[in-house]
N, C-alpha and C positions, 0 to 999 in steps of 0.2 A: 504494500500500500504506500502511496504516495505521501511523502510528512504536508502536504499542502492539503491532502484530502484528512490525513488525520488533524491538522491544525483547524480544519472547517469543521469537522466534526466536532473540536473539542469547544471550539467557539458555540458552537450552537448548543450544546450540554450548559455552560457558563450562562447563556444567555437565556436558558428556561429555567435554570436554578437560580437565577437571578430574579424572574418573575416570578416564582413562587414564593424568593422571601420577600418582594415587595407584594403582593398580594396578603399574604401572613400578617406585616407589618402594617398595613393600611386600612386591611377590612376585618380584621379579626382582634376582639379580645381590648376593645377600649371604653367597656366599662368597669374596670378592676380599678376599683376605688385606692388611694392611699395617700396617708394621712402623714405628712411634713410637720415640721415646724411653722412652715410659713404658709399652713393650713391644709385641705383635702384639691387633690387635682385627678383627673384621669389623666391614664397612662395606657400606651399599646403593651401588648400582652409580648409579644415580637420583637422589641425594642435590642435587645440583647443578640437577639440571630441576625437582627441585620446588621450590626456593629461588629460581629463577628464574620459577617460572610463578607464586609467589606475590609476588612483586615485581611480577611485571605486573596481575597481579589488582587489588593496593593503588592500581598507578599508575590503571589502569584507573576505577575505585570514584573515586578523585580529580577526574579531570577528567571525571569523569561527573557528578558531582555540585557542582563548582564551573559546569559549561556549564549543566544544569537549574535552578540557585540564577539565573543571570545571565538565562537565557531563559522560565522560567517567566511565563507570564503575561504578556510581553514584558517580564518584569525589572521587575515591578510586583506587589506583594501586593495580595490581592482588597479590594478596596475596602467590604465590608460587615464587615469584621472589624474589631474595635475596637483602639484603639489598644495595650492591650498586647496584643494577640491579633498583634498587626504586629511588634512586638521582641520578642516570645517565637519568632516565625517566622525571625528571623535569630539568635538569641542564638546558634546552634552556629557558627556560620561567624566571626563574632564573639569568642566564647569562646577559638576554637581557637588566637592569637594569645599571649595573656597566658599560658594556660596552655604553648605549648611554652617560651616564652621564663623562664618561674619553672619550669618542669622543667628547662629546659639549665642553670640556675645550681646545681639541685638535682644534677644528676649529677656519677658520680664521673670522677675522673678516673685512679684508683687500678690498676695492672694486675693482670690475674685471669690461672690457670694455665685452660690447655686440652691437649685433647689432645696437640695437636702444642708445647706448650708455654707461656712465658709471652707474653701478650700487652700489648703498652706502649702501643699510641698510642691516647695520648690523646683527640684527638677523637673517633674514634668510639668511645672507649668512651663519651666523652659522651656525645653522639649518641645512642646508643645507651640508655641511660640515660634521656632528654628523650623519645625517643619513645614507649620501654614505660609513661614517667611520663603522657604526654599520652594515651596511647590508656586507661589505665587510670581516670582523670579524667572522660575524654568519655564513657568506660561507662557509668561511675557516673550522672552527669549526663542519659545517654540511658534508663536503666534511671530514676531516679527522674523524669524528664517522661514517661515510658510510663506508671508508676502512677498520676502526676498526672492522665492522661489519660485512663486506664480508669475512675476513680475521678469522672469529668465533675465534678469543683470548679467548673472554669470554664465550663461550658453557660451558655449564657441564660436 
């Protein structure tokens, strides 16, 4: 079998398990009452699987894309491409480095209220912080080389 027929395959499994737990999360299980501090709210009953199934999803996306960066081409860029055409082809993997490490200096470390109350620790709210900073960077950076790209600047 073809890995492009099993990569379809495996998209479309991802892509109904994905509507089941947004179906789960959406139409099921929101009137489970619970009682805060800062009074009674409903809550999805689901809340939990979808936070998990998007964790796995992120993790997934990761080492899918750090194995095709290492195995593509046998971990060789196409040899007719010119040379920035070769460091524009890693810059993201590259990028991703600098940029979490000057967003973890950038997060706070400050506690914020939640529902169930105040939340203190520190690291993850760093963390926390570093990552929403780095994935909002890499958008950007992804969205402006997609216009670059539509836009053929760099054609031959």
């Amino acid at each position: 079998m073809k890995a492009s027929k099993i990569a379809s395959i495996v998209y479309y499994i991802l892509i109904a398990l994905s509507a089941v737990v947004l179906v789960l999360f959406f139409c099921v299980g929101f009137g489970n009452q619970e009682s805060l501090p800062s009074g009674f709210y409903k809550s999805p009953q689901y809340t939990d699987l979808l936070m998990y199934w998007m964790y796995a999803l992120a993790a997934i996306c990761g080492v899918c894309t750090l194995v095709g960066a290492v195995t593509a081409k046998g971990g060789k860029i196409d040899s007719n491409m010119p040379a920035w055409g070769k460091a524009l082809a890693t810059i993201g993997l590259w990028l991703f480095i600098p940029v979490m490490v000057a967003a973890w200096f950038m997060g706070s470390k400050s506690p914020i209220m939640t529902g169930t109350g105040l939340y203190e620790d520190a690291f993850w709210l760093q963390a926390t912080d570093a990552i929403i900073y780095t994935v909002y960077v890499l958008l950007g950076v992804t969205a402006l080389a997609l216009i670059v790209g539509l836009t053929g600047i760099f054609k031959k």
